[in-house]
N, C-alpha and C positions, 0 to 999 in steps of 0.2 A: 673534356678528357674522360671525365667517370663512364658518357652517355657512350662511348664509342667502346667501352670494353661488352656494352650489353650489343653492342648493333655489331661487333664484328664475334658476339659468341653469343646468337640468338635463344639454343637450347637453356645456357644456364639461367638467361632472361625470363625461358618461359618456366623454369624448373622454380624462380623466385615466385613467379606471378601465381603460379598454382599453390605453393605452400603457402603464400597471404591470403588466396583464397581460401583455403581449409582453414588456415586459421580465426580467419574473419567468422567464416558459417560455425564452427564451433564456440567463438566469443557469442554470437548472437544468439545462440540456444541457452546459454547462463545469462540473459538479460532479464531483468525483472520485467514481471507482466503488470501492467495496471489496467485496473478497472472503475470505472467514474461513477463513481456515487451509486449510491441504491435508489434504484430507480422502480416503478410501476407498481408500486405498495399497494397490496389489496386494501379497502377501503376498512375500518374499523382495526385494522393492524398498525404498531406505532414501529416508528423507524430502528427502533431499540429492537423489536421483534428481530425483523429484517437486519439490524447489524446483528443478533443470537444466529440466527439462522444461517446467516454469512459465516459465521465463526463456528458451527455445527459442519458444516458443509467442509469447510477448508479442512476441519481434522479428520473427515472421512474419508476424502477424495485426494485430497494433494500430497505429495509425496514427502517422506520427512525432510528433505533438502529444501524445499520449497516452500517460502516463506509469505506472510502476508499483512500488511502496514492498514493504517485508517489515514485518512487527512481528510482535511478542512474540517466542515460541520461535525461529517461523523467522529473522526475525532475526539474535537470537542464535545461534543455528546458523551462520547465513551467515559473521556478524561473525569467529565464534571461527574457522572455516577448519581446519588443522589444528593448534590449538593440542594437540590431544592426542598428538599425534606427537613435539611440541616437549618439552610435559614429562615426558614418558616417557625422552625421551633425555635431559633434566637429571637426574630422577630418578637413573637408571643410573649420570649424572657424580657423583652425590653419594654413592651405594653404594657406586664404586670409592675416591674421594677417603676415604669414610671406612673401607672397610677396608683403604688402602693407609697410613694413618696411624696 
């Protein structure tokens, strides 16, 4: 019953079909972009460079609506900061405490 109001009033059929389409090509222009990992790192450069650089880049070039995420490693990379600095000098606290005990 629905199908038969489109096939015997084919204009408003098509007049639906083109406003899904514009609305479609306008959804998919606000679709996030992703980009997979950082890849081809010059040699003697650490991935921390290359995530600055990434994040140097994005506030010159991309517009302020337009935003941009880390995941996986870098991420985690990011997240951790210098967590390795920190345990190292707990570490150290714990070598002294326990050969001072």
């Amino acid at each position: 019953m629905f199908s038969l109001f489109f096939i015997k009033r084919p204009v408003v059929a098509m007049v639906i079909s083109i406003f899904i389409i514009i609305v479609g090509l306008i959804s998919l222009k606000m679709l996030p972009i992703a980009v997979n990992g950082v890849h081809n790192i010059k040699e003697g450069c650490s991935s921390a460079d290359a995530i600055t650089a990434i994040e140097e880049l994005a506030k010159q070039y991309l517009p302020k609506d337009i935003g941009y995420a880390f995941s996986g490693i870098s991420l985690q990379e990011k997240e951790a900061g210098n967590a390795a600095l920190y345990i190292f000098m707990l570490s150290l606290l714990m070598v002294y405490l326990f050969l001072s005990a």
